[in-house]
C-alpha positions as CSV (number, residue, x, y, z in Angstrom):
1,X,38.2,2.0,-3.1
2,X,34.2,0.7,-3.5
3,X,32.7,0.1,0.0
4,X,31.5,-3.1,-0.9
5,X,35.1,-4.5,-2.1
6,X,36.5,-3.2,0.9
7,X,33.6,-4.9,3.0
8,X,34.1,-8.2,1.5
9,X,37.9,-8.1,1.7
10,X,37.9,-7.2,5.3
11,X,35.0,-10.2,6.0
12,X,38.2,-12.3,4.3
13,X,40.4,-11.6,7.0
14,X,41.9,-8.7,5.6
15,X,43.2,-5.5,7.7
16,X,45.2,-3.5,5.5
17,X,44.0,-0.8,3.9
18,X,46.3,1.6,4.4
19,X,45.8,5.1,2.4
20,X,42.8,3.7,0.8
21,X,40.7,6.5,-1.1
22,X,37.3,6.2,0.3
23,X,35.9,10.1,0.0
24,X,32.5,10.8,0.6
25,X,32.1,6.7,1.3
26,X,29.1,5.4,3.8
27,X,30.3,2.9,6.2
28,X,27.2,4.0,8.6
29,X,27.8,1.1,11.4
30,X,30.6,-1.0,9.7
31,X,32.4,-3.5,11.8
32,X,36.2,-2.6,11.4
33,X,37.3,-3.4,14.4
34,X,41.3,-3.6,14.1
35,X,41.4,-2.2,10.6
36,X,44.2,-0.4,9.1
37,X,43.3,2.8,7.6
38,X,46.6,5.0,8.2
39,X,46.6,7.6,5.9
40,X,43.6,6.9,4.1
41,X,41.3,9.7,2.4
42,X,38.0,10.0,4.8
43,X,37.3,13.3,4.1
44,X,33.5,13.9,4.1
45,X,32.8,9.7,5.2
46,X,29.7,8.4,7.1
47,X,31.0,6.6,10.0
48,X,28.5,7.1,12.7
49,X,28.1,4.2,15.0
50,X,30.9,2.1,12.8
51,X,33.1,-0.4,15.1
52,X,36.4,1.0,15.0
53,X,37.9,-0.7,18.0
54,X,41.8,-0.8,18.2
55,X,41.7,0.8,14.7
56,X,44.8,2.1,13.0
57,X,43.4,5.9,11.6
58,X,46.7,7.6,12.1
59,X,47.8,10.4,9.6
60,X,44.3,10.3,8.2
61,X,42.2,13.0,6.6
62,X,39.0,12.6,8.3
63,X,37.9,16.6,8.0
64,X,34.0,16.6,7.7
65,X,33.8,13.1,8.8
66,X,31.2,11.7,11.1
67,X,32.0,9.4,13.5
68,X,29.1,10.4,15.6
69,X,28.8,7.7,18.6
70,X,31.4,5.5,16.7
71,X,33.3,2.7,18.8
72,X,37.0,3.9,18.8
73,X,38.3,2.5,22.3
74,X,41.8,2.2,21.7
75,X,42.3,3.6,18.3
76,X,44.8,5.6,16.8
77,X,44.4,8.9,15.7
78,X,47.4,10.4,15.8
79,X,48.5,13.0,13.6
80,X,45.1,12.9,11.8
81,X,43.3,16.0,10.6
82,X,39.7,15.8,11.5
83,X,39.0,19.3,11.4
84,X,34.9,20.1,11.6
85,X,34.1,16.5,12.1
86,X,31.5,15.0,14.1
87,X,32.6,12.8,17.0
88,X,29.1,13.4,19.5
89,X,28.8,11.0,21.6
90,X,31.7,8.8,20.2
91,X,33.9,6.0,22.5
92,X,37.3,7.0,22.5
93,X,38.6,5.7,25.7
94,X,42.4,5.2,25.5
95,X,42.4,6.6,22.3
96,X,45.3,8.2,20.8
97,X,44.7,11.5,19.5
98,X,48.2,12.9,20.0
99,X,48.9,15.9,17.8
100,X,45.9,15.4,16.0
101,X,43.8,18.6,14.6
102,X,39.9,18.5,15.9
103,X,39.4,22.2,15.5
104,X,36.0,23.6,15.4
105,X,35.2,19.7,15.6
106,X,32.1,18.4,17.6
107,X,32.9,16.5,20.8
108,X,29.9,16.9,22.8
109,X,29.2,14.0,25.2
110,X,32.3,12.1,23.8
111,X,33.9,9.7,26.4
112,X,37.6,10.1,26.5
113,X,38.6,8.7,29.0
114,X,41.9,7.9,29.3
115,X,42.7,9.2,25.9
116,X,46.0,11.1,24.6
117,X,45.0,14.5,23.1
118,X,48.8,15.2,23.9
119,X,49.6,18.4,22.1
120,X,46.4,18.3,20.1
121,X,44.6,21.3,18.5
122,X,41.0,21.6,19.6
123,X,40.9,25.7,19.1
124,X,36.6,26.0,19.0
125,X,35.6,22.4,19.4
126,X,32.8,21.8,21.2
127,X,33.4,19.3,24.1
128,X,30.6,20.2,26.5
129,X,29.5,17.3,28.6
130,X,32.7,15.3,27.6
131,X,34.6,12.6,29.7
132,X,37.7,13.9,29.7
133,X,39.8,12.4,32.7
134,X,43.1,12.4,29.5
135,X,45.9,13.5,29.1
136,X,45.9,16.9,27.4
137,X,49.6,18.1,28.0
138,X,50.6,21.1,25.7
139,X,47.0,20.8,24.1
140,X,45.0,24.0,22.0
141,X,41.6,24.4,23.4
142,X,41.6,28.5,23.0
143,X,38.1,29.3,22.5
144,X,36.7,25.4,23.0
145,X,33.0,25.4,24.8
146,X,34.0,22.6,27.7
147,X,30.7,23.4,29.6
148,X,29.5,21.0,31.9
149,X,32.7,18.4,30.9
150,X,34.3,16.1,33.5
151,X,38.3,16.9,33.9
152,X,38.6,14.7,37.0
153,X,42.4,14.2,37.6
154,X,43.0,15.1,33.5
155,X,46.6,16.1,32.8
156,X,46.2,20.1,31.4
157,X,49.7,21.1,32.5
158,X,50.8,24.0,30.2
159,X,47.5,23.2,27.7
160,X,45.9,26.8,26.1
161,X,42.3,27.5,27.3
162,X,42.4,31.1,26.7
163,X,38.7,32.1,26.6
164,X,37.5,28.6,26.8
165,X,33.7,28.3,28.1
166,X,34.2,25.6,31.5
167,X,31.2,27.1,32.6
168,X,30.3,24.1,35.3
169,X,32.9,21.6,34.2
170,X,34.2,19.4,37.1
171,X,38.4,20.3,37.4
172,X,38.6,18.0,40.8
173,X,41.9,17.1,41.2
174,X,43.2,18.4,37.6
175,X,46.8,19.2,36.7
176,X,46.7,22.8,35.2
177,X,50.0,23.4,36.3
178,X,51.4,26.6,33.8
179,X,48.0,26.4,32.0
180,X,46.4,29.4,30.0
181,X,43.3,30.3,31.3
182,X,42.7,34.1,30.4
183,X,39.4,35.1,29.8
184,X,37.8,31.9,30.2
185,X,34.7,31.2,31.6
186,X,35.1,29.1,34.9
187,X,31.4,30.0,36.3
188,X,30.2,27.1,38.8
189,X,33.0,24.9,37.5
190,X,34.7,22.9,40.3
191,X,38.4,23.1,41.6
192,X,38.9,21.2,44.2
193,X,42.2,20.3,44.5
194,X,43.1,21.4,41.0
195,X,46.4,22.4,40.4
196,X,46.7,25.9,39.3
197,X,49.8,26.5,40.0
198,X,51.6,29.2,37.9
199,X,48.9,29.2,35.6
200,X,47.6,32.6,33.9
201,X,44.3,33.3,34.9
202,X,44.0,37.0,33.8
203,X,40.5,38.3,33.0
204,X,38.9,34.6,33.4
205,X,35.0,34.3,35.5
206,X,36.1,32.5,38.6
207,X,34.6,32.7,42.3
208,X,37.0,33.5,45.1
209,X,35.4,30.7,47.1
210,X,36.0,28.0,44.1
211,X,39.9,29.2,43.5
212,X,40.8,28.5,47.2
213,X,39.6,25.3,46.9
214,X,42.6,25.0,44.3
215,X,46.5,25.6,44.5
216,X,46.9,28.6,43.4
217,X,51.1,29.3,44.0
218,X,52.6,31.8,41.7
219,X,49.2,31.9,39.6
220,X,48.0,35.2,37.8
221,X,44.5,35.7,39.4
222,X,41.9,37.1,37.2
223,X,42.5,40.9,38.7
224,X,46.4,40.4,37.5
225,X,47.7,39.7,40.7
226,X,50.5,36.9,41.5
227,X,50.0,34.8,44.2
């Protein structure tokens, strides 16, 4: 679909544009608050800064998209593929990013906040200095650089973070309850009251000081013992 025909239709009222082709398009801060774009074709699309509050985006193909520092509070994104797309700095509070695929995407400085990255698959994104007090149950983050991110009371019970980088990321009071953590990097990141319990922590950088802050029953500790 041209940009301009879909501008002009939406400034009509409409909301509908669901599986729209709109590859390679520029809608570089568009106001689309409330549109439907289910299943639409976004690969490679400019939508940096674009006003995609409440937004219907489920089932899209967004891979190579930017949405850097987009408005996406409330959207949904569920079951789209937005592998390698840009989301720095985006506003996706209570978003819905169940199941969705953001591998190798960029995250950085996102604000997730009370998002649902249920199940998603964020293997190698790059989340460092993210808000992400979400819900992350079941969710891929092998290999994902959460450096310097808040987790504060986020839901990471049985989530994969096999050699993720957390590298100063605040865990206060996060569920990691059967969590994967082997080999990741956990160097000045905070646990206090983080629930670790059963979680595999095999090989991962972690102070003894910052694990007793958390619970720790029947955990692997990084030297292979159970607790």
């Amino acid at each position: 679909m041209n940009v301009d025909n879909l501008l002009k239709q939406y400034a009509a009222g409409e909301r509908n544009f669901e599986g729209v082709d709109l590859t390679g398009t520029c809608l570089y801060r568009a106001k689309l608050s409330g549109i439907n774009l289910k299943g639409a074709n976004l690969v490679g699309a400019n939508l940096s800064g674009a006003d995609l509050v409440a937004a219907d985006l489920s089932e899209a193909n967004l891979i190579g998209a930017n949405l850097s520092g987009a408005n996406s509070i409330g959207a949904n994104f569920s079951h789209a593929d937005i592998i390698g797309a840009n989301l720095g700095g985006a506003k996706l509070a209570e978003a819905n990013l169940a199941k969705i695929t953001l591998n190798g995407s960029n995250l950085s400085g996102a604000n997730l906040s009370g998002a649902n990255l249920s199940e998603a698959s964020l293997k190698g994104a790059n989340l460092s200095g993210a808000v992400l007090s979400a819900t992350l149950m079941e969710a891929n983050l092998a290999g994902a650089n959460l450096s310097n991110a808040s987790l504060v009371e986020a839901n990471l019970s049985g989530a994969n973070l096999r050699g993720a980088n957390l590298a100063g990321a605040n865990l206060s009071k996060t569920n990691l309850h059967k969590a994967t953590l082997a080999g990741a990097n956990l160097c000045g990141a905070s646990l206090a009251e983080a629930d670790l319990s059963q979680a595999n922590l095999y090989g991962a950088n972690a102070s003894e000081e910052s694990l007793r802050e958390a619970n720790l029953q029947g955990a692997t500790l990084p030297d292979g013992t159970i607790v």
